[in-house]
PDB file with SEQRES, HELIX, SHEET and CRYST1 records, atoms N, CA, C and O in Angstrom:
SEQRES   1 A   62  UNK UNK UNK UNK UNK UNK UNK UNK UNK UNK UNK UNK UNK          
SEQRES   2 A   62  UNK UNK UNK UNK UNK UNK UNK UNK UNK UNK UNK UNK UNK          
SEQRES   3 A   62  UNK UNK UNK UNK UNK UNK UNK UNK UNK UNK UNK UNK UNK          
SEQRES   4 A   62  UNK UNK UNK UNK UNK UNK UNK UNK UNK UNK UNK UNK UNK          
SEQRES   5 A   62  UNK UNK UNK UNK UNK UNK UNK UNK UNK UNK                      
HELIX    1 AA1 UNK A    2  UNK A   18  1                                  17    
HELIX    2 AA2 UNK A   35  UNK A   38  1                                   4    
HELIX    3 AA3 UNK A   42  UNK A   45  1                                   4    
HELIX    4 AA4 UNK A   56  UNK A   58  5                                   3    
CRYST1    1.000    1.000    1.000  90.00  90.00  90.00 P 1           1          
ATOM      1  N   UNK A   1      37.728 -14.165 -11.002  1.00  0.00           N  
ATOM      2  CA  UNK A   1      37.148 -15.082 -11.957  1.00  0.00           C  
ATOM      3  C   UNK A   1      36.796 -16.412 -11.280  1.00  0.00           C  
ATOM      4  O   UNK A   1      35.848 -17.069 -11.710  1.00  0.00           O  
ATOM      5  N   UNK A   2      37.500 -16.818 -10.272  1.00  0.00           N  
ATOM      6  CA  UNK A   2      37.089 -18.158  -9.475  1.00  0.00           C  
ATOM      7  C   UNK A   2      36.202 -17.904  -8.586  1.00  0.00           C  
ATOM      8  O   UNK A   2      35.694 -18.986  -8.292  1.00  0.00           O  
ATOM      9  N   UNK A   3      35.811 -17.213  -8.092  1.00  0.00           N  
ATOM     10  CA  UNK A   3      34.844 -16.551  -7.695  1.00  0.00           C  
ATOM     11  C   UNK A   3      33.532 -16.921  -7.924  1.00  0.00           C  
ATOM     12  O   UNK A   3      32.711 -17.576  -7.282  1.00  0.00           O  
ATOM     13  N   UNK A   4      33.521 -16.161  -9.338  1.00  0.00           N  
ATOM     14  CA  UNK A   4      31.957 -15.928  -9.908  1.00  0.00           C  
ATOM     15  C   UNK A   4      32.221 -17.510 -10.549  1.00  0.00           C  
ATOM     16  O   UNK A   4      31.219 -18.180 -10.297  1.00  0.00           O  
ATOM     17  N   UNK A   5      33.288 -18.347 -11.323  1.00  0.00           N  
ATOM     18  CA  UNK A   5      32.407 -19.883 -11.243  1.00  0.00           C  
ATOM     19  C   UNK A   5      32.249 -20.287 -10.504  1.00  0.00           C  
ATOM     20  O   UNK A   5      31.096 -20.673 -10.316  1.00  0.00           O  
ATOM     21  N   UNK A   6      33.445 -20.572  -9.303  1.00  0.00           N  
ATOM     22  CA  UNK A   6      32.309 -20.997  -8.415  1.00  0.00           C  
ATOM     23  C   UNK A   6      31.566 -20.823  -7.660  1.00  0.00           C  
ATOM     24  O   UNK A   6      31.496 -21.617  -6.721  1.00  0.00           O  
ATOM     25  N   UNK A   7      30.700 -19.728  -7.734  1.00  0.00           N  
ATOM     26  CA  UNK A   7      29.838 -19.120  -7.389  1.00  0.00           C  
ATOM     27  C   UNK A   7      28.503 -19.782  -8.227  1.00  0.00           C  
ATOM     28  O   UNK A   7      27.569 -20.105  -7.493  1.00  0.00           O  
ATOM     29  N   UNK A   8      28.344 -19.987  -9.502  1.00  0.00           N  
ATOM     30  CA  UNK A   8      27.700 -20.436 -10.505  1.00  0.00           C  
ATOM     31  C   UNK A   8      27.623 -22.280 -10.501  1.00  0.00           C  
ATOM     32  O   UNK A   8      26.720 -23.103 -10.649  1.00  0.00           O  
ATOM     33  N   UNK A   9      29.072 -22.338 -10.249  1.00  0.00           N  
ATOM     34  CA  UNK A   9      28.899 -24.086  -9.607  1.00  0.00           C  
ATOM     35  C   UNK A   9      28.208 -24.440  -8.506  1.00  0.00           C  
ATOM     36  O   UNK A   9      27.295 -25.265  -8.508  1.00  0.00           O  
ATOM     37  N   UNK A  10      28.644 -23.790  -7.467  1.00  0.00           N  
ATOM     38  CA  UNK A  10      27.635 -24.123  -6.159  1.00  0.00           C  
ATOM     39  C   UNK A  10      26.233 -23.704  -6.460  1.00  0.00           C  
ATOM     40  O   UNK A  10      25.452 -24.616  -6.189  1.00  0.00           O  
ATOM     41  N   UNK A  11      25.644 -22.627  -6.931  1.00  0.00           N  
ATOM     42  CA  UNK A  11      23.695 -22.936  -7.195  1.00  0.00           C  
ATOM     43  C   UNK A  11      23.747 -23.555  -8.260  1.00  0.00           C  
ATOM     44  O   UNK A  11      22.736 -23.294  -8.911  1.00  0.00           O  
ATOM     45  N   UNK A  12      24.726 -24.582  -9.032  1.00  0.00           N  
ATOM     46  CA  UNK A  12      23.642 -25.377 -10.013  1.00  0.00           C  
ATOM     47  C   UNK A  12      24.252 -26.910  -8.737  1.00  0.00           C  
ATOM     48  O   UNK A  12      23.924 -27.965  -9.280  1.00  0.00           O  
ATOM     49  N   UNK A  13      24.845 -27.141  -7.595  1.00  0.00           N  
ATOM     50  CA  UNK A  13      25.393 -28.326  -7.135  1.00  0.00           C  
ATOM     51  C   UNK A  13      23.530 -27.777  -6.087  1.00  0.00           C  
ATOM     52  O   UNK A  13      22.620 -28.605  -6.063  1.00  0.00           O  
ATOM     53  N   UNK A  14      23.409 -26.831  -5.614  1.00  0.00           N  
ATOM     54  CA  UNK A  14      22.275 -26.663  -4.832  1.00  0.00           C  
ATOM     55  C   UNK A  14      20.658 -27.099  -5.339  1.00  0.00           C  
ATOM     56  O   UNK A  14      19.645 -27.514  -4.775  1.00  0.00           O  
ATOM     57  N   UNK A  15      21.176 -26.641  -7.147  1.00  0.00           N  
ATOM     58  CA  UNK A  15      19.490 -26.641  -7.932  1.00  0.00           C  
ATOM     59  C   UNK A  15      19.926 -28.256  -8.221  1.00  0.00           C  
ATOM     60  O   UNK A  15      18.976 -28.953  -8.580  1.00  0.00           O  
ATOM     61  N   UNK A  16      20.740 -28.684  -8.153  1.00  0.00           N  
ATOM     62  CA  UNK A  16      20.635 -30.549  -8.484  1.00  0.00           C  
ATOM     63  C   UNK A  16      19.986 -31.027  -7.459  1.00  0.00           C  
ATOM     64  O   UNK A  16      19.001 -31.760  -7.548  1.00  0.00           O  
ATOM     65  N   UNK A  17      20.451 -30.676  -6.524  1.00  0.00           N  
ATOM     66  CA  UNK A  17      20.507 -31.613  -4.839  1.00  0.00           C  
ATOM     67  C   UNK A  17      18.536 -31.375  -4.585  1.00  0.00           C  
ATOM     68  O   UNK A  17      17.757 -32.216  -4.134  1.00  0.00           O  
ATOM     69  N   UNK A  18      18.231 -30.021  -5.038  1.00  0.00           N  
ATOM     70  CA  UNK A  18      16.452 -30.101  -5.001  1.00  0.00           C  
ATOM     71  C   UNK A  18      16.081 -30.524  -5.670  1.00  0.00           C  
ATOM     72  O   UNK A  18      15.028 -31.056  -5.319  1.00  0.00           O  
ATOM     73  N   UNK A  19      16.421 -30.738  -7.078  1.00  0.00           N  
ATOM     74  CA  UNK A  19      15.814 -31.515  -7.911  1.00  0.00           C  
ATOM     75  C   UNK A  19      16.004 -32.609  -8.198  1.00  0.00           C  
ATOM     76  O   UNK A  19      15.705 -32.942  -9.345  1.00  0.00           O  
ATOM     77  N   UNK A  20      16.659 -33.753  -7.144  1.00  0.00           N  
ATOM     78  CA  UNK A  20      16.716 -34.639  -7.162  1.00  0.00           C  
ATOM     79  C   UNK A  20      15.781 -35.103  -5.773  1.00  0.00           C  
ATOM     80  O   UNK A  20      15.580 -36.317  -5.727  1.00  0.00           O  
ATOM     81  N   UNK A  21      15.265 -34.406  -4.794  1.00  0.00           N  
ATOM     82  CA  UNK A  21      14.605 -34.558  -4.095  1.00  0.00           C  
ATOM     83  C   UNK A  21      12.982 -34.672  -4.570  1.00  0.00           C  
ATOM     84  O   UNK A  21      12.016 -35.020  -3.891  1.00  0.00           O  
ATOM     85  N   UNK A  22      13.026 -34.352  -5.639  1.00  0.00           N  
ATOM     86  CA  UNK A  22      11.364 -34.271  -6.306  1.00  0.00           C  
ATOM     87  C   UNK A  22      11.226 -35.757  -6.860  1.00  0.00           C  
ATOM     88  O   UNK A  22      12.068 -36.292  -7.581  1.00  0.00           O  
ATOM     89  N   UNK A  23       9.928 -36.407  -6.378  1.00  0.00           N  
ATOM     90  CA  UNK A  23       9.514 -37.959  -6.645  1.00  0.00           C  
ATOM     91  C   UNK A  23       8.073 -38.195  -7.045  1.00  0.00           C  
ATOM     92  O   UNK A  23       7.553 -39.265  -7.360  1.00  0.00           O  
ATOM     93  N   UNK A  24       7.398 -36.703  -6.953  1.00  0.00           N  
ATOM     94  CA  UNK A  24       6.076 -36.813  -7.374  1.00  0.00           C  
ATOM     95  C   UNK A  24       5.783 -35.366  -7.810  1.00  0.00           C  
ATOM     96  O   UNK A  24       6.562 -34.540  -7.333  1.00  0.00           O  
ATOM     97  N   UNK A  25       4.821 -34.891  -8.619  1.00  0.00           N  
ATOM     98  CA  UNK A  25       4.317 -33.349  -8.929  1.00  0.00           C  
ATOM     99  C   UNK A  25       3.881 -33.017  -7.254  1.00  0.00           C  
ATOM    100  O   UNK A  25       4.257 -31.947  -6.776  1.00  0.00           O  
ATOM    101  N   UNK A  26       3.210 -33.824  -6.546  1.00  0.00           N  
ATOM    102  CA  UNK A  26       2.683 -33.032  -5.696  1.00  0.00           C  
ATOM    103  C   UNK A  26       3.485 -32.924  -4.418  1.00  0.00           C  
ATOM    104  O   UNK A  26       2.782 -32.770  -3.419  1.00  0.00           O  
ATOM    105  N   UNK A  27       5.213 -32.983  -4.148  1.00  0.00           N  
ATOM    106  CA  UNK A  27       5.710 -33.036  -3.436  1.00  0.00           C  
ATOM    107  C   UNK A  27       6.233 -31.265  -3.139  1.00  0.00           C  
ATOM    108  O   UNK A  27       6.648 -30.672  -4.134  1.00  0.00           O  
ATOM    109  N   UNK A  28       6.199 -30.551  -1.900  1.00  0.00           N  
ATOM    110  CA  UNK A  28       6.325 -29.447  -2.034  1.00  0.00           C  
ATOM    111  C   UNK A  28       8.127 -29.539  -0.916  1.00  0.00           C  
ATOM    112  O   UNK A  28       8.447 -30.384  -0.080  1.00  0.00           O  
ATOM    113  N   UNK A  29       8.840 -28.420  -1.365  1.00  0.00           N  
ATOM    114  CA  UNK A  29      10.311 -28.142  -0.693  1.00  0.00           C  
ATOM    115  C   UNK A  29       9.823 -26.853  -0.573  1.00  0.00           C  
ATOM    116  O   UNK A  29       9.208 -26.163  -1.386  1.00  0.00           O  
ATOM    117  N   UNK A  30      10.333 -26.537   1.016  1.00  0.00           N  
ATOM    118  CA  UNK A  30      10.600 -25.491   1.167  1.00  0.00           C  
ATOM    119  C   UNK A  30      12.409 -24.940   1.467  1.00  0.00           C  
ATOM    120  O   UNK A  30      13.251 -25.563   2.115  1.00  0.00           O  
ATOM    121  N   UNK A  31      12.523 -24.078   1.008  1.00  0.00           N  
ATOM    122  CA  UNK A  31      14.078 -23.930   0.562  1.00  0.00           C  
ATOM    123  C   UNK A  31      14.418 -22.295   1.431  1.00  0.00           C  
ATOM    124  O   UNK A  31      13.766 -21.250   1.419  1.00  0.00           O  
ATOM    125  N   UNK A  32      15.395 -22.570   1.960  1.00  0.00           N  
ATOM    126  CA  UNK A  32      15.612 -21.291   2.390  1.00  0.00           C  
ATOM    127  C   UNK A  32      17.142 -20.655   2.287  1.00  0.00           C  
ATOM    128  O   UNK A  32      17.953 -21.219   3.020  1.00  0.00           O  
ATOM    129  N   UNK A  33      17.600 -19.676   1.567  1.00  0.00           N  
ATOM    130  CA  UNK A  33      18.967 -19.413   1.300  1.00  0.00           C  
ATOM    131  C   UNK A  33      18.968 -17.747   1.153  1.00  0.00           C  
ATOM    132  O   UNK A  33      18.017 -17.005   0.905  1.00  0.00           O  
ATOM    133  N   UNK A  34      20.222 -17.458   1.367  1.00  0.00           N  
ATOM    134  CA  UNK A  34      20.672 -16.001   1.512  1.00  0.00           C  
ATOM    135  C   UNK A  34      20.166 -15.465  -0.162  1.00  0.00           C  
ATOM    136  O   UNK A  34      19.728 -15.987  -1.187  1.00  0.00           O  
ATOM    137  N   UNK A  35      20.489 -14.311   0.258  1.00  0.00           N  
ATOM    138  CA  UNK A  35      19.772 -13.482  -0.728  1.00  0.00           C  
ATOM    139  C   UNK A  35      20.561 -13.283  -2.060  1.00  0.00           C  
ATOM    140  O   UNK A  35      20.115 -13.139  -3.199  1.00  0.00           O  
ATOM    141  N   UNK A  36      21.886 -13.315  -1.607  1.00  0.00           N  
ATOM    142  CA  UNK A  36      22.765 -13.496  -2.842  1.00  0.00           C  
ATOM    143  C   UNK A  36      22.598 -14.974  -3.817  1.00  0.00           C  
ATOM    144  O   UNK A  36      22.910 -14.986  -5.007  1.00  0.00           O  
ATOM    145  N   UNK A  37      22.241 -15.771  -3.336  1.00  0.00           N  
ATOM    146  CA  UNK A  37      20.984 -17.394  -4.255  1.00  0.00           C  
ATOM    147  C   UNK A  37      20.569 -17.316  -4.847  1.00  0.00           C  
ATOM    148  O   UNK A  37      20.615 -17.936  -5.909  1.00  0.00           O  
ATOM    149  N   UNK A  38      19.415 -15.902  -4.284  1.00  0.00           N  
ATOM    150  CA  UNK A  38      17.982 -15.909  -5.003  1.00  0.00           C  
ATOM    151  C   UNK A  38      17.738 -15.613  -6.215  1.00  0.00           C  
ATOM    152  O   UNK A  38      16.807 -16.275  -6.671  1.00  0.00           O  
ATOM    153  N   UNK A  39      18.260 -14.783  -7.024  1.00  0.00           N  
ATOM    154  CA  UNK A  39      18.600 -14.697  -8.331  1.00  0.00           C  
ATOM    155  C   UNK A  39      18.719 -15.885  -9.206  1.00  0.00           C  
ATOM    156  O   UNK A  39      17.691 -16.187  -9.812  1.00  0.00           O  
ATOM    157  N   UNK A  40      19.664 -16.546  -9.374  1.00  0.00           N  
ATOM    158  CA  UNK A  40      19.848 -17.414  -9.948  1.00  0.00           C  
ATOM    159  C   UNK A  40      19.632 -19.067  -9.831  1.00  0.00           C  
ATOM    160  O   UNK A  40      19.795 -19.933 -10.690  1.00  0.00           O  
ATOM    161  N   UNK A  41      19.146 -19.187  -8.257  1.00  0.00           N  
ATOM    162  CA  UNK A  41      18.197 -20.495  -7.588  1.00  0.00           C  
ATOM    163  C   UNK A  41      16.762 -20.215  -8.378  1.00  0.00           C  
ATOM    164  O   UNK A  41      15.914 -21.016  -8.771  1.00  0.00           O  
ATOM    165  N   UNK A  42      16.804 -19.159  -8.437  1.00  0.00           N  
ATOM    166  CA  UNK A  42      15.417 -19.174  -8.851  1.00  0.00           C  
ATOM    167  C   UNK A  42      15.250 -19.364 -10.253  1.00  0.00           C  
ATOM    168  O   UNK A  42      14.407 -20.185 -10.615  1.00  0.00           O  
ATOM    169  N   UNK A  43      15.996 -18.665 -11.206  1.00  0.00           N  
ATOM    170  CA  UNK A  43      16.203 -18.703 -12.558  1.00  0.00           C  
ATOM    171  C   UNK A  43      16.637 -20.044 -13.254  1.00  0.00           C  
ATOM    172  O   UNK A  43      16.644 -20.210 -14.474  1.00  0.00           O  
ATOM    173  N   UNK A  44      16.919 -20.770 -12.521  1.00  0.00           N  
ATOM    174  CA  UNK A  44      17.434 -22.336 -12.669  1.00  0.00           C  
ATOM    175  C   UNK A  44      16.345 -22.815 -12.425  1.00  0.00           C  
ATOM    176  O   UNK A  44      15.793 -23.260 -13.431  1.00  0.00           O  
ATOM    177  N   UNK A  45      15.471 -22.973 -10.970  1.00  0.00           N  
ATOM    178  CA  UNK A  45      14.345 -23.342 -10.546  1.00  0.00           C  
ATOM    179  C   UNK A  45      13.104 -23.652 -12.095  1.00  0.00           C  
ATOM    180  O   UNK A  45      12.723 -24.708 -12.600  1.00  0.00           O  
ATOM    181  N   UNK A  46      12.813 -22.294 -12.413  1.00  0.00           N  
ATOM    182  CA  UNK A  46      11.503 -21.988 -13.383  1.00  0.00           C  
ATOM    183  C   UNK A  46      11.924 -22.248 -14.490  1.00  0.00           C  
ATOM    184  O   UNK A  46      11.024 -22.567 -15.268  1.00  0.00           O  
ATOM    185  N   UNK A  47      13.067 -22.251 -14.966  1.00  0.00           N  
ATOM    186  CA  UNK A  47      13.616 -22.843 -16.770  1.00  0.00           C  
ATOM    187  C   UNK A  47      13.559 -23.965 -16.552  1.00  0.00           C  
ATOM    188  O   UNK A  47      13.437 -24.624 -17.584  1.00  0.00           O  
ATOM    189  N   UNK A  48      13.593 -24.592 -15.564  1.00  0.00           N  
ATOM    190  CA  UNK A  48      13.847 -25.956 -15.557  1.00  0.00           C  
ATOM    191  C   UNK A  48      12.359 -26.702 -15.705  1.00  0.00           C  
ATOM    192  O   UNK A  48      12.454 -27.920 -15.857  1.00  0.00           O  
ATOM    193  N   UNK A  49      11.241 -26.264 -15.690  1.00  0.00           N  
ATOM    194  CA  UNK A  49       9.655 -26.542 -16.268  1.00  0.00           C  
ATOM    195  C   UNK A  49       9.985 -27.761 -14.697  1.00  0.00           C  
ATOM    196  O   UNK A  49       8.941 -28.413 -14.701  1.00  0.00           O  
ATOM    197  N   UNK A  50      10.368 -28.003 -14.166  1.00  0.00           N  
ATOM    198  CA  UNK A  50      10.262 -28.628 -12.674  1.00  0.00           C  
ATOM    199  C   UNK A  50       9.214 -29.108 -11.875  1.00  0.00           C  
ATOM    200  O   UNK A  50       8.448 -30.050 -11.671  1.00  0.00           O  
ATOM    201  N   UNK A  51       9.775 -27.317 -11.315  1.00  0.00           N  
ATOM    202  CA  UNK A  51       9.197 -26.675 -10.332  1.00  0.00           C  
ATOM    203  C   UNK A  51       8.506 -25.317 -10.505  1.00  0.00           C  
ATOM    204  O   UNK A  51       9.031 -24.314 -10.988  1.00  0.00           O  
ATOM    205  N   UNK A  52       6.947 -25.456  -9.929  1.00  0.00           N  
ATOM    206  CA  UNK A  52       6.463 -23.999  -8.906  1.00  0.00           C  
ATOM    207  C   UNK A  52       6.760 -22.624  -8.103  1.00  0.00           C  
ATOM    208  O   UNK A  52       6.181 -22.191  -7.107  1.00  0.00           O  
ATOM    209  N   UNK A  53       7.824 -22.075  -8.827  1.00  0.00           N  
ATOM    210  CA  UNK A  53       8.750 -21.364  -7.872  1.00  0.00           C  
ATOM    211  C   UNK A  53       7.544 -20.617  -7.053  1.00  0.00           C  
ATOM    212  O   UNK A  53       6.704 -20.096  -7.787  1.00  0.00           O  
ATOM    213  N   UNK A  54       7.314 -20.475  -5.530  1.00  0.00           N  
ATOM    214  CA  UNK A  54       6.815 -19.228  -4.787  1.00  0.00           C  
ATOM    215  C   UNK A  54       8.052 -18.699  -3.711  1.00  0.00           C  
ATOM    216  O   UNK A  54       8.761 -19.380  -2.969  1.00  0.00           O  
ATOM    217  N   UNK A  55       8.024 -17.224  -3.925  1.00  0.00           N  
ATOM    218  CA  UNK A  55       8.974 -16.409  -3.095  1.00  0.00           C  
ATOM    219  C   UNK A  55       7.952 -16.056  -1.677  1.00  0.00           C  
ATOM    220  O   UNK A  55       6.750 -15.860  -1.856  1.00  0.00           O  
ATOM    221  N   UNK A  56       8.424 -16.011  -0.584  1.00  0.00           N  
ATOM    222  CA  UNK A  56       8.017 -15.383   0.689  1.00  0.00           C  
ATOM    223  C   UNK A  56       7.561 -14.280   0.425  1.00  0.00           C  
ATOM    224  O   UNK A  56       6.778 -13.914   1.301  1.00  0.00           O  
ATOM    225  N   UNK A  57       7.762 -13.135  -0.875  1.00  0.00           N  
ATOM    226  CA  UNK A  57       7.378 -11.676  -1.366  1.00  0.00           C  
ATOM    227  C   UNK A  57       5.409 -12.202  -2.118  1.00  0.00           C  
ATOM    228  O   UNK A  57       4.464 -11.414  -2.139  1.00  0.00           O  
ATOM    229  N   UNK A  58       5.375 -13.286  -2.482  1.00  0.00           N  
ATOM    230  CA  UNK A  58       4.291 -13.848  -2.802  1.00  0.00           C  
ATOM    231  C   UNK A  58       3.312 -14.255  -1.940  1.00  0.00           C  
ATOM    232  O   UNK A  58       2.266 -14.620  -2.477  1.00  0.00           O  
ATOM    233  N   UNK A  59       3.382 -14.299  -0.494  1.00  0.00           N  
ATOM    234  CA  UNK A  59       2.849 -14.752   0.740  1.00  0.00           C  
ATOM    235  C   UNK A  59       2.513 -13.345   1.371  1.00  0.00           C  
ATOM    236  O   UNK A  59       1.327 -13.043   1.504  1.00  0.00           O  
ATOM    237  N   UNK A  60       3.707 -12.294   1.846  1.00  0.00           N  
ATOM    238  CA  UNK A  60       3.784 -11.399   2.147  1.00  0.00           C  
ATOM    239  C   UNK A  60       3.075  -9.991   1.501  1.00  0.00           C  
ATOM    240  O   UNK A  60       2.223  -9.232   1.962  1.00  0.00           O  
ATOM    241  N   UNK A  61       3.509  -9.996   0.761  1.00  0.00           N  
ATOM    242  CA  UNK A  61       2.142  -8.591  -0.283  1.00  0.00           C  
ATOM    243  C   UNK A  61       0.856  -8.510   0.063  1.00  0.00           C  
ATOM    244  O   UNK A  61       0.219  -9.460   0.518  1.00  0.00           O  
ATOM    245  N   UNK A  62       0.463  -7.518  -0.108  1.00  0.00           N  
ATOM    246  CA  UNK A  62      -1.119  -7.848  -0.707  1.00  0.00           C  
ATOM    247  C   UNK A  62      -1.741  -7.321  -1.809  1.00  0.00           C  
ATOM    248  O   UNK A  62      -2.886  -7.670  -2.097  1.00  0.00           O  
TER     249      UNK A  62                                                      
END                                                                             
């Protein structure tokens, strides 16, 4: 159980720390984190009306 909060504490201490780095719409972060993140960095990211989320799977495809 301590675990999974703080597991859930550290990506919302990670989704603060980027979104406190944002000072204009047109400022771009590039963010790079293990794969176990990506889930829920991201799901924090796009609810949050923020940020632009693009994944490397969005670059990469065709």
């Amino acid at each position: 159980m301590w675990v999974a909060q703080y597991w859930y504490f550290r990506n919302m201490i990670i989704y603060k720390n980027l979104a406190d780095l944002v000072s204009s719409s047109d400022d771009r972060i590039f963010v790079l984190y293990g794969a176990g993140h990506i889930h829920l960095l991201k799901q924090l990211l796009i609810e949050s009306n923020i940020f632009n989320v693009k994944t490397a799977q969005d670059y990469l495809s065709n």
